[in-house]
N, C-alpha and C positions, 0 to 999 in steps of 0.2 A: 504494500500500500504506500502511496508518493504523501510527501510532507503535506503538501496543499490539501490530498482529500481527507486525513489524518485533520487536519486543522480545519474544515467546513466541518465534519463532523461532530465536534466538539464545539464549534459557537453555536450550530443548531439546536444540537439537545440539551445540552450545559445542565450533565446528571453524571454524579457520580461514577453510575454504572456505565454512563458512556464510554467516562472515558478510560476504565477499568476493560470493557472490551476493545478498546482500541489500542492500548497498550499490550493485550493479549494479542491481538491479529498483526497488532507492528510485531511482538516478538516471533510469533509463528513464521513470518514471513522475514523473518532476520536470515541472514546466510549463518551458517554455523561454520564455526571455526574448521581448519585443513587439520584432519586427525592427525598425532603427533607420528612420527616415523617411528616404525618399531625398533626396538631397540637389537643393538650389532649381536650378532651371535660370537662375536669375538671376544671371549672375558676379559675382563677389567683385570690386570696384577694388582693384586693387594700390596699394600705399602710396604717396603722390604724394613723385617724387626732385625737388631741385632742379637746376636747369639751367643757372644759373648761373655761371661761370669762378671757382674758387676759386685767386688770386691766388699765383703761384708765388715764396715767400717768399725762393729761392738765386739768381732770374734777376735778374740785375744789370741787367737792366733798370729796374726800379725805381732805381735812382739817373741815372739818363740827367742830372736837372738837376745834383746836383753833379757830375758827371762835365763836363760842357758851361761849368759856373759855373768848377772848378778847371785844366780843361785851360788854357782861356782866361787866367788869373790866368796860369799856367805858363808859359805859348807852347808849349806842346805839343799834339799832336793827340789830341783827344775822342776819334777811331774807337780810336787807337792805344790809350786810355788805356780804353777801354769793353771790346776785345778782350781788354785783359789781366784785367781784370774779371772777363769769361769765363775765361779760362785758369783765372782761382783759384778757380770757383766748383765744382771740386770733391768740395767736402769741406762738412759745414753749418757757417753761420757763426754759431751760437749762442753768444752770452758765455759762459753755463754750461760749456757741451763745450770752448769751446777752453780755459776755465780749467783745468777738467780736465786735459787733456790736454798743458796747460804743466809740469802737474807733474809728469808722467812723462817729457816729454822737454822740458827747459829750453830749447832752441834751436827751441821752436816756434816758429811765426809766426803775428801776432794782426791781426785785422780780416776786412774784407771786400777786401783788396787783399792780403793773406797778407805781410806786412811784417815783416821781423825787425826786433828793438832795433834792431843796429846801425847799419842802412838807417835808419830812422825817424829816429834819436836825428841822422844828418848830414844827414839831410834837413829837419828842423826848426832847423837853426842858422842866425838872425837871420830870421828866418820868424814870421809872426804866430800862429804855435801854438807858438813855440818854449817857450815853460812849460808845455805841454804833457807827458804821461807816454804812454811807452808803451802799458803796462799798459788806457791808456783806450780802445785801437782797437776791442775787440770790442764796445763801449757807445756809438759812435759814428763811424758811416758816414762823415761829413762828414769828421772828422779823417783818417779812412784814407785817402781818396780823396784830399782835400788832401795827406800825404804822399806818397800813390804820386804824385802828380802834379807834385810840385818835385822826389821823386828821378831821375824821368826827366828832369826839365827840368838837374838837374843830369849826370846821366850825356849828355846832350847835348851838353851846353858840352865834355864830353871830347872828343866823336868829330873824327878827324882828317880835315883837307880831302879829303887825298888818302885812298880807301879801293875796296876790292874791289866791282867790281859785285854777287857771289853773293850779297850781302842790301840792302835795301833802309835807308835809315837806321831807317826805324819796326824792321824787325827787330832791328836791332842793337839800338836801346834795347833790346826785349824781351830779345834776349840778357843784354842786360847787367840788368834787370830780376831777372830768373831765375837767373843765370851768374854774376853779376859783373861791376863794369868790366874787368877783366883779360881774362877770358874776349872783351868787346865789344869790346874795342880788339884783340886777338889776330886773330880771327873779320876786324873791318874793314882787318887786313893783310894776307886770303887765309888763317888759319887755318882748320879747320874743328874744329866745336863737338865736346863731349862727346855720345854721345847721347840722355841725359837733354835737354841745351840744344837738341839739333836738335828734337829731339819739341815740345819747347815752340815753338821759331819754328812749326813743322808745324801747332801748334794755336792759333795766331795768325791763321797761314794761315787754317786753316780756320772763324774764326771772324769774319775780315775783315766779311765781308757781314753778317752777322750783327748787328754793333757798328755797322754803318756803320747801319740801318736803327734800330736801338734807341734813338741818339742825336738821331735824329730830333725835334723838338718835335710835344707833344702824339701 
């Protein structure tokens, strides 16, 4: 239908329903649109993904040589000292976050060995980082691992000849790692731990193999 008889028809009847059919007979007589081409039978490649191992920045894996470098300084054992590793790994060991996070709870613990001051601060006395600061663990791995690694070596020199077969001495360090000396020396006279402290030897346990394979060279 042409513009001109579209518009007599409409001043004629001047109803509603006129011009309700006229908009009906102008669309019926509208051209419809050129159906779209079908689509290629020739597949689309999907976006190429990389395949690559993208590097798991919390596995404490990655420190295996200082772990191997400081246990050895220490005379303490690498598995023992790579498992607890694991134990800490948690939570992410971001400078940024754990700074954060010191300032909401002052009695955080900073590194990749999860180290409080007071640990850190006796474990660095006459020690080749002793000018060292707290504050620097979460900036550097080497430090951290070096002190978890003289405070075991020190909690060691605690443990009593005589002691309870139910842990193992590497366990006891952890206990005492995690717990306290109090709690390690309690535990190595037949005491039995808080369950917070047993959960932790538990996940020592179970992280044994784990550590023993990670400290592996190369």
């Amino acid at each position: 239908m042409s513009p001109r008889r579209v518009l007599a028809i409409v001043k004629k009847f001047r109803t509603p329903l006129a011009v309700l059919l006229v908009a009906a007979a102008t669309t019926a007589c509208s051209v419809s649109p050129a159906p779209a081409p079908p689509p290629s039978s020739t597949p689309v490649p999907a976006p190429a993904t990389s395949t690559s191992a993208v590097p798991d920045q919390q596995d404490p894996r990655r420190h295996a040589p200082l772990v191997r470098t400081h246990a050895e300084s220490a005379g303490i054992s690498p598995q023992l000292l790579m498992a607890i590793l694991y134990n800490e790994s948690y939570k992410p060991h971001d400078p940024k976050l754990e700074r954060a996070w010191q300032k909401i709870d002052p009695d955080a613990a900073f590194g990749v060995a999860n180290m409080h001051k007071a640990a850190f601060d006796e474990a660095k006395q006459n020690r080749d980082f002793a000018a060292r600061d707290w504050q620097e663990l979460p900036d550097d791995a080497g430090l951290a691992v070096a002190a978890a690694a003289w405070h075991l070596h020190d909690l060691a020199a605690q443990l009593p000849k005589q002691r309870t077969d139910a842990y193992t001495s590497d366990e006891l360090l952890a206990l005492g790692y995690n717990a306290g000396a109090s709690t390690m020396l309690a535990c190595a006279r037949g005491g039995k731990p808080n369950p917070q402290a047993q959960s932790y030897v538990d996940k020592i346990r179970a992280n044994w193999q784990k550590a023993a394979e990670a400290i592996q060279p190369g």
